[in-house]
N, C-alpha and C positions, 0 to 999 in steps of 0.2 A: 504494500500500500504506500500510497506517496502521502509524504506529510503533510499538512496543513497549516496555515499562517504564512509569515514572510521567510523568503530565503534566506538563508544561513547566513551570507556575505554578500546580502545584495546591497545593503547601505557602503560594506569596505568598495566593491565594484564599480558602484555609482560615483563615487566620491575618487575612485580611482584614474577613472577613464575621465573623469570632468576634468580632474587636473594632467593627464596627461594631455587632451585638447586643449587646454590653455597654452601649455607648453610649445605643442604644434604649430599653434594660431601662432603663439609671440614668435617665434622662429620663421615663419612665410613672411611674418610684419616686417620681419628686420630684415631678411633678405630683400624684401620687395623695397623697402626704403635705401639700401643703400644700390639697389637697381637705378633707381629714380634719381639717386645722387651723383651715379656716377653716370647717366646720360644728360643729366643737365651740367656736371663738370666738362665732360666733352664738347656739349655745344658752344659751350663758353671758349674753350682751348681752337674748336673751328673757327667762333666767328674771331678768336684772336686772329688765329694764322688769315685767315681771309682777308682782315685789315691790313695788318702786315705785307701780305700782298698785293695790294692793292695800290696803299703807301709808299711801298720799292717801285712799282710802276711809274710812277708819279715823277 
């Protein structure tokens, strides 16, 4: 017969898995932000070099 009431380790599971998606999320976050940081440092390093050459033409 299967028991009745709540599972053994269903509150340790919940509380488990909750914090390991935390952990997940924060790690996509920081990857995804320093994604975003280092394409907007590039565009910056482009539209340098583009000035620069632009300036040398000149």
């Amino acid at each position: 017969m299967t028991k009745n009431g709540k599972a053994k380790n269903g509150i340790n599971k919940a509380k488990h898995t909750k914090l390991l998606n935390r952990k997940k999320n924060k790690i996509k976050q920081q990857k995804e932000r320093n994604k975003q940081r280092l394409k907007a440092l590039n565009k910056k390093i482009n539209e340098r070099g583009e000035n620069n050459k632009i300036n040398a033409q000149e």
